[in-house]
C-alpha positions as CSV (number, residue, x, y, z in Angstrom):
1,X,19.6,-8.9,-32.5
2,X,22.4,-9.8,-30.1
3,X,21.7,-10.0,-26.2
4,X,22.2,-6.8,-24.8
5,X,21.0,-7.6,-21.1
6,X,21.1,-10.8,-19.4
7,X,17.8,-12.2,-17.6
8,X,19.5,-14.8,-14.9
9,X,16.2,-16.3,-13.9
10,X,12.7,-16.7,-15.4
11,X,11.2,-15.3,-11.9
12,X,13.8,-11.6,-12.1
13,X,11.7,-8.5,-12.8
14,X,15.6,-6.8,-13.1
15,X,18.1,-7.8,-16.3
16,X,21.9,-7.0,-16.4
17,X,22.8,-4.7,-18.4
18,X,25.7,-6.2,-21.1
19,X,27.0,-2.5,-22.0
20,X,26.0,0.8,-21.3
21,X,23.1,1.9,-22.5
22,X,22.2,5.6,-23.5
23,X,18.2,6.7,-23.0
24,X,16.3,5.3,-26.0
25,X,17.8,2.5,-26.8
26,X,16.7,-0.9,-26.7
27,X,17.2,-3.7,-24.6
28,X,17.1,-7.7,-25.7
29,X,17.6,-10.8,-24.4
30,X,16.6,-14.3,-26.2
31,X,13.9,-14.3,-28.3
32,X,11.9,-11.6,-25.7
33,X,10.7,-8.1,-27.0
34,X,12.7,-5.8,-26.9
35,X,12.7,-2.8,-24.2
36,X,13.4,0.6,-24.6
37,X,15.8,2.2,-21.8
38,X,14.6,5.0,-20.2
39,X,17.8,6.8,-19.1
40,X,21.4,6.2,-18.9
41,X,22.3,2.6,-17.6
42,X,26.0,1.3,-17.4
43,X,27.2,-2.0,-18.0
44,X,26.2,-4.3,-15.2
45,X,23.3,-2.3,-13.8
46,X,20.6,-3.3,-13.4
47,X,17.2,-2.8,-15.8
48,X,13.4,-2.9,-14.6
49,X,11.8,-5.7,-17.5
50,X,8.3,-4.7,-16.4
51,X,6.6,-1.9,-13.7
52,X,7.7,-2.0,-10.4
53,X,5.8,-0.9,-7.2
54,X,6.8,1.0,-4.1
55,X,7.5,-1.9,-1.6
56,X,7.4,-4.2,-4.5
57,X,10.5,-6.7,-4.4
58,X,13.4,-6.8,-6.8
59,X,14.2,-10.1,-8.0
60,X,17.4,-10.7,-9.3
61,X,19.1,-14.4,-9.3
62,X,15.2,-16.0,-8.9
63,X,15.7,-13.8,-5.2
64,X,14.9,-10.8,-3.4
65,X,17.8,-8.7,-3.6
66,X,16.3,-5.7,-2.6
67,X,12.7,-3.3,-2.1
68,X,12.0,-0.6,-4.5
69,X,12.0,2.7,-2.9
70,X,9.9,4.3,-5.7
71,X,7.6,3.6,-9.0
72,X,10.4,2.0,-11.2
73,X,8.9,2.2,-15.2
74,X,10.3,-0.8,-17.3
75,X,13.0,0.1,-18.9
76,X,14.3,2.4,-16.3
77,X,18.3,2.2,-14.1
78,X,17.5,0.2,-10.9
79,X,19.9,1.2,-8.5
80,X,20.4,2.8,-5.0
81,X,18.4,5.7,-6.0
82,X,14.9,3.5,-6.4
83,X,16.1,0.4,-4.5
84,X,16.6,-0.7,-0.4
85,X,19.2,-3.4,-0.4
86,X,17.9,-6.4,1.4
87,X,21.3,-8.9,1.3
């Protein structure tokens, strides 16, 4: 399966999405297992790879680039709807 997302660091709980993504499709990277997408994601969005907490940190680039606002599910669009930038 070609990479779909792009993981930049083994420490990110958030991918990059590589296209757009419709709800229901999956999401790959490497050798990992796949994710399915929750909801609509365009090309470089982010992606939740695992649950995220309220308060819990978004890691992106092995750093904090943000606090989530909200319960994120994996496989769901982080963006400014469910995240506090912290840059």
């Amino acid at each position: 399966m070609k990479d779909s997302i792009l993981i930049i660091n083994e420490k990110d709980n958030v991918a990059v999405a590589l296209k757009d993504f419709d709800a229901g499709q999956k999401a790959s990277a490497g050798d990992m297992e796949p994710i399915r997408v929750l909801e609509p994601v365009p090309a470089a969005h982010k992606i939740a790879l695992r649950d995220i907490e309220p308060g819990e940190n978004i890691i992106k680039y092995g750093e904090t680039v943000g606090k989530s606002t909200a319960r994120i599910k994996k496989g769901a669009w982080v963006h400014a709807h469910n995240l506090e930038g912290g840059r």
